[in-house]
N, C-alpha and C positions, 0 to 999 in steps of 0.2 A: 841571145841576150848579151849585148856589152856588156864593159866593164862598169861605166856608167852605171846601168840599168842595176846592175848588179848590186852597186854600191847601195841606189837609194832603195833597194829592197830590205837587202839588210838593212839600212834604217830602220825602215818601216819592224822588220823582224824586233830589233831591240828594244824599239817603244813597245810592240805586243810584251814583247818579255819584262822590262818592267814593271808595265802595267800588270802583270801575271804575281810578280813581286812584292807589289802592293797589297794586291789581294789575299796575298796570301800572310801579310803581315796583318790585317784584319781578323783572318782566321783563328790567329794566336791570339788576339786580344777579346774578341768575343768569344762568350760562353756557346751562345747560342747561336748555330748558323742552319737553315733550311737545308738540305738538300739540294734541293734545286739552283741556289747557292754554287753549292762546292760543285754539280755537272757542269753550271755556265762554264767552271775556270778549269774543268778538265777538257772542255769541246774545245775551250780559246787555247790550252794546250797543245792538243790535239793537230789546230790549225795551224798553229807555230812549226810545227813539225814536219806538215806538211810542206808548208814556205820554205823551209829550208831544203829540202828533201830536193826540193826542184834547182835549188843551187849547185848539187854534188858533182852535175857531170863540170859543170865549168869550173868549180873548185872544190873540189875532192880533196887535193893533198895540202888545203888550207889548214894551218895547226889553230885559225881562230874559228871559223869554222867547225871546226871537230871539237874542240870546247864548248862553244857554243852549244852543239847538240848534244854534249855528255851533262850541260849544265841543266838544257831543256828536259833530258831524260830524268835528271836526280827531282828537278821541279815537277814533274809529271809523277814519278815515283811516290815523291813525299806527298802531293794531292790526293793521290789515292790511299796513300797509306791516313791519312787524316781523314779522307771521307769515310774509309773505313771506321775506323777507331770512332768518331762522329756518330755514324747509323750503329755501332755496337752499342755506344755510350748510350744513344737516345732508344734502343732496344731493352737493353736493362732497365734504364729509366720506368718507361714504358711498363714493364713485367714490374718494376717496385712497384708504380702506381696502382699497378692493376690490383695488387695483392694486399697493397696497404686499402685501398677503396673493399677488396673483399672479406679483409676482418675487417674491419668499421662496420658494413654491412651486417655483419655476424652479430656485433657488440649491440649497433642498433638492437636489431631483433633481438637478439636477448636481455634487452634490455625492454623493450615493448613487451617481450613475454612475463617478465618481472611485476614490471607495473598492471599489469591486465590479470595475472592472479593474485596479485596483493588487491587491485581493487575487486576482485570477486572475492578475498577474504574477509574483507568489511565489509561489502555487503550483506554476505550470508553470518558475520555477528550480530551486523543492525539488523535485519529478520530475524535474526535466532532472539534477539534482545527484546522485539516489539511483539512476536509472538507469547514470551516471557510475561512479559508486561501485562497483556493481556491476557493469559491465563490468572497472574493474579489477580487484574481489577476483576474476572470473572466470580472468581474465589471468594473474595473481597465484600461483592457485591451478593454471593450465594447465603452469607455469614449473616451477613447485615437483614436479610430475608427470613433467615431462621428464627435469629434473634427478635425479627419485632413479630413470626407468629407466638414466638415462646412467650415475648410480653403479652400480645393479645390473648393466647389462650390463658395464660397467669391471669388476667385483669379480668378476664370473663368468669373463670372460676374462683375469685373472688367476690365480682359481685354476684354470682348467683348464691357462692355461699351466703353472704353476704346478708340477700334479696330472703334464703329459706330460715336464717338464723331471726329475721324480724318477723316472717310469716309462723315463725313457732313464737314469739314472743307475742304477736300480736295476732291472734288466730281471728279470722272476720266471721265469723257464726252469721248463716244464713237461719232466717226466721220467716217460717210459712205463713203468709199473713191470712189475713182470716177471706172467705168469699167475699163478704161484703163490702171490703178496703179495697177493692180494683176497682178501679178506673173503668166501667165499663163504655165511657164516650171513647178511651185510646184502645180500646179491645179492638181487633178485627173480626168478622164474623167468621166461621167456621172454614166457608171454603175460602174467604181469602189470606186465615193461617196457613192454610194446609197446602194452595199455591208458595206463599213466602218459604214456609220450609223446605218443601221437594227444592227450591232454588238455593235458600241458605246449604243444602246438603252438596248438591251438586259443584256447591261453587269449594265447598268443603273439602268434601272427596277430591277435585282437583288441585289441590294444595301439596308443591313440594316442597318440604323444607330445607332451607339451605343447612350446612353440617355444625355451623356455628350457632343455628338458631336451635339446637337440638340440647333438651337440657342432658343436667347429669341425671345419669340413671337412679331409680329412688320409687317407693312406693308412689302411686298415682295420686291416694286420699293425702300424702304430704307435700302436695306440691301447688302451687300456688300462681295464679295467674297476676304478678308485679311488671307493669308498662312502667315506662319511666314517667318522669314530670309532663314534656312535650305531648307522648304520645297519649296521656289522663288526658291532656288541655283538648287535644284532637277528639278523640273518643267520646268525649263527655259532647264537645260543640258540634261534631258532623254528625254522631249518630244519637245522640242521645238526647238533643236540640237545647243544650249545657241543664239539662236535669240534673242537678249535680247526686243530688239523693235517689233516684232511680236509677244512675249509673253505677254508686257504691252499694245500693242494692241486690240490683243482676251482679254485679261481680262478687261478690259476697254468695250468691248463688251458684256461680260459676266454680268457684274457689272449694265448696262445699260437696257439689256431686261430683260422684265418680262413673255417670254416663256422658258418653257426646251425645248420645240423641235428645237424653235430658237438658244437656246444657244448652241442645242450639233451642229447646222449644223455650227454653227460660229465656234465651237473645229475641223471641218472636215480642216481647214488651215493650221495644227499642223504639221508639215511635218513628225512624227513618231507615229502614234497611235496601235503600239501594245500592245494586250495584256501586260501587267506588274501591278506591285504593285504600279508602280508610276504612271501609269493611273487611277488606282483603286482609288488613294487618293486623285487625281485630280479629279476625277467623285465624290467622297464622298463630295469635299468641293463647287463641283456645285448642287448636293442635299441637302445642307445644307441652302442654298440662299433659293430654291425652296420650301423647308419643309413646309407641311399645317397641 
């Protein structure tokens, strides 16, 4: 290589090194530089060094030269020493991040944990509260059942009192009338009373009383067969075809004996004893007199 040749290499050598210069006054100024970065300017280092290297035999005991590559060694130096410091810095970095993301992490969840048994504590109040609630409307509503059978049995054993206090004031004396005063066009002949009653009995005998139609207990002959107003109006028109005087009669009779077989043959004068519901309640309130 001339001298010439020599010269325009160095050249070329000073422009790499400035340019190297430059870059490296970037580095001071940015925060942030890749990696990848700061290798480009240690390879272009690198080359520099080489470039020269190939100078030494021709100029070896150059003192510009020999500065030159104590300057490119201190620049090579301080690159590394900065990429260093750089990958340490963005290492720390790194490890703070990771450690600040892993209490957050923590904080979240424990914070999800928080909220997720506080909401399972109001729920298990509002349960505890509506099962609450409901035990008293039960309560509530058990009271409220008591109370109106205590009215009804109250109002029941009023008017029966009631119903025995005007049957002793007003006692109905049944009066045998004489043979000759029946009706023998409404008589039925022998066997077909004697049919009517086997079925008056039957339908009798299968009579259960409900506990509220049972009266209070009391001798038999003091008790009294009282249907209200309605069930006279019924009684008197479905079976007694509104005979109003033959139906205060028979009951007048009924009211008076202390047999049922007596009483049902004294019902055989009824001029309609069919089957019906308004027999039924008729039969029901002459088992009620009888009740043992």
């Amino acid at each position: 290589m001339n001298k010439e040749q020599t010269k325009k290499h160095l050249h070329f050598v000073r422009e790499d090194i400035d340019h190297v210069k430059f870059l490296l006054d970037n580095l001071e100024i940015n925060d942030e530089i890749s990696p990848i970065h700061l290798q480009s300017v240690v390879d272009k280092c690198e080359s520099i060094a080489s470039s020269i290297k190939l100078l030494l035999p021709i100029s070896q005991n150059s003192p510009l030269e020999e500065s030159k590559q104590k300057e490119l060694e201190q620049i090579r130096e301080k690159i590394l020493k900065e990429f260093e410091n750089k990958r340490s810095k963005g290492q720390k970095e790194d490890q703070k991040d990771k450690l600040h993301q892993k209490l957050q992490r923590k904080q979240e969840e424990k914070l999800r944990e928080e909220l997720r048994c506080e909401i399972e504590r109001k729920e298990e109040e509002e349960r505890r509260e509506e099962l609450r609630r409901e035990i008293e409307r039960k309560q509530e509503e058990e009271r409220r059942e008591e109370l109106r059978r205590e009215i009804e049995r109250k109002e029941e054993e009023e008017r029966r009192e009631e119903e025995n206090k005007r049957n002793v004031q007003h006692p109905q004396v049944y009066v045998k009338p004489e043979p000759s005063t029946i009706d023998k066009k409404n008589t039925p002949d022998n066997t077909g009373k004697q049919t009517i009653l086997v079925n008056l009995k039957r339908t009798y005998n299968s009579i259960q009383l409900e506990p509220t139609k049972i009266p209070l207990l009391g001798p038999i002959e003091e008790r009294a067969i009282t249907p209200n107003i309605n069930d006279n109006i019924m009684f008197c028109r479905e079976i007694f075809n509104e005979d109003t005087s033959l139906y205060k009669n028979i009951l007048g009779k009924l009211n008076t004996t202390e047999s049922e077989d007596e009483a049902l043959e004294f019902l055989l004068e009824a001029p309609n004893l069919q089957d019906s519901t308004t027999l039924l309640a008729f039969l029901e309130e002459i088992k009620c007199k009888f009740y043992k």
